[in-house]
C-alpha positions in Angstrom: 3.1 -21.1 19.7 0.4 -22.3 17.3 0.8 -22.1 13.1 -2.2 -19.9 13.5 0.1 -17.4 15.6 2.6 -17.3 13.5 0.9 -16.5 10.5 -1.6 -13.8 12.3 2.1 -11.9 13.6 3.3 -12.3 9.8 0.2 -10.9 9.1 0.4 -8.2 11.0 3.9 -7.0 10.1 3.2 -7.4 6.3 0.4 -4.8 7.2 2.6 -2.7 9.0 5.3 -2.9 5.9 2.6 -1.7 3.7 1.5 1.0 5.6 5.0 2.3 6.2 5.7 1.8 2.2 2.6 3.9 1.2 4.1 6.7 3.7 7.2 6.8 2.7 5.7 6.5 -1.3 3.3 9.6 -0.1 6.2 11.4 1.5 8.6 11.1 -2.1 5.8 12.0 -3.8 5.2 15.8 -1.9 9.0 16.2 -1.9 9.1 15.7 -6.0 5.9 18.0 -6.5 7.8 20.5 -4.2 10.7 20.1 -5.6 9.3 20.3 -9.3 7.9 23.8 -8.2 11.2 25.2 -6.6 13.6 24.0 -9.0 14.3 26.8 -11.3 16.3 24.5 -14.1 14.5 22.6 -17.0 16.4 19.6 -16.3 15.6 19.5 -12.5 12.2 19.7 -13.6 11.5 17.0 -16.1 13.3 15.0 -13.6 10.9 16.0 -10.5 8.0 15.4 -12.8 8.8 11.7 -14.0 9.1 11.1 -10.1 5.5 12.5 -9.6 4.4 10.9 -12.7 5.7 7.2 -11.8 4.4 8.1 -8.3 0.7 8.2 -9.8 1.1 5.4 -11.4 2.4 3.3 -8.7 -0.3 4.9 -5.8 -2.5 4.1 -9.2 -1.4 0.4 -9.3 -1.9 -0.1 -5.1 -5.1 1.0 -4.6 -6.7 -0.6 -7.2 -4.9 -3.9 -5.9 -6.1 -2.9 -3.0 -9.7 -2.7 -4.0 -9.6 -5.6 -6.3 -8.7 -7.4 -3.2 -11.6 -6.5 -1.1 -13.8 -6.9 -3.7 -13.0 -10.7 -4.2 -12.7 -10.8 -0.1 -16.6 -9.2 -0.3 -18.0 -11.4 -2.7 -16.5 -14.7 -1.5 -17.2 -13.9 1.7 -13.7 -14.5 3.0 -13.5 -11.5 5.6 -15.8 -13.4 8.1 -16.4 -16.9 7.0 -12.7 -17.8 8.1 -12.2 -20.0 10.9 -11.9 -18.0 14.6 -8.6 -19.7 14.9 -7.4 -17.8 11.7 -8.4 -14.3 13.1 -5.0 -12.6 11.6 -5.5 -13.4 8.2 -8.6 -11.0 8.3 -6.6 -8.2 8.8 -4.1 -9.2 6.0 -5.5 -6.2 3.9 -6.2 -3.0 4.4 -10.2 -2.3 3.8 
């Protein structure tokens, strides 16, 4: 197995981590806004709603990442002026 290997199948489980963590993430965040509509106690609720509010900031903080990435990836030209031998480092990031 080549170095290039290795770090494409890295590659490709950090971007199956990712997509996994932003599902869960997406999955917390519908049960808090549910669970901020159900719950018939104050307390419940200003608990539910700092989950959803943290929970914009945080889908807030990965997409722009995210797009900050692919924007430096864009204008450096890094998506396809890599080396064919590096082919998993392409997918590294979500576009």
């Amino acid at each position: 197995m080549k170095l290039s290997d290795l770090v494409g199948k890295i590659a490709q489980y950090f971007n199956m981590a990712l997509y996994l963590m932003m599902g869960l993430a997406v999955v917390m965040f519908v049960w808090y806004v549910i669970k901020y509509f159900i719950q018939p106690e104050k307390v419940n609720k200003a608990e539910a709603a700092q989950y959803v509010l943290w929970g914009v900031v945080g889908f807030f903080i990965i997409l722009s990442l995210w797009g900050l990435v692919n924007i430096l990836i864009n204008t450096f030209d890094l998506g396809t002026g890599s080396p064919s031998t590096w082919t998993g480092l392409n997918n590294l990031f979500p576009k």
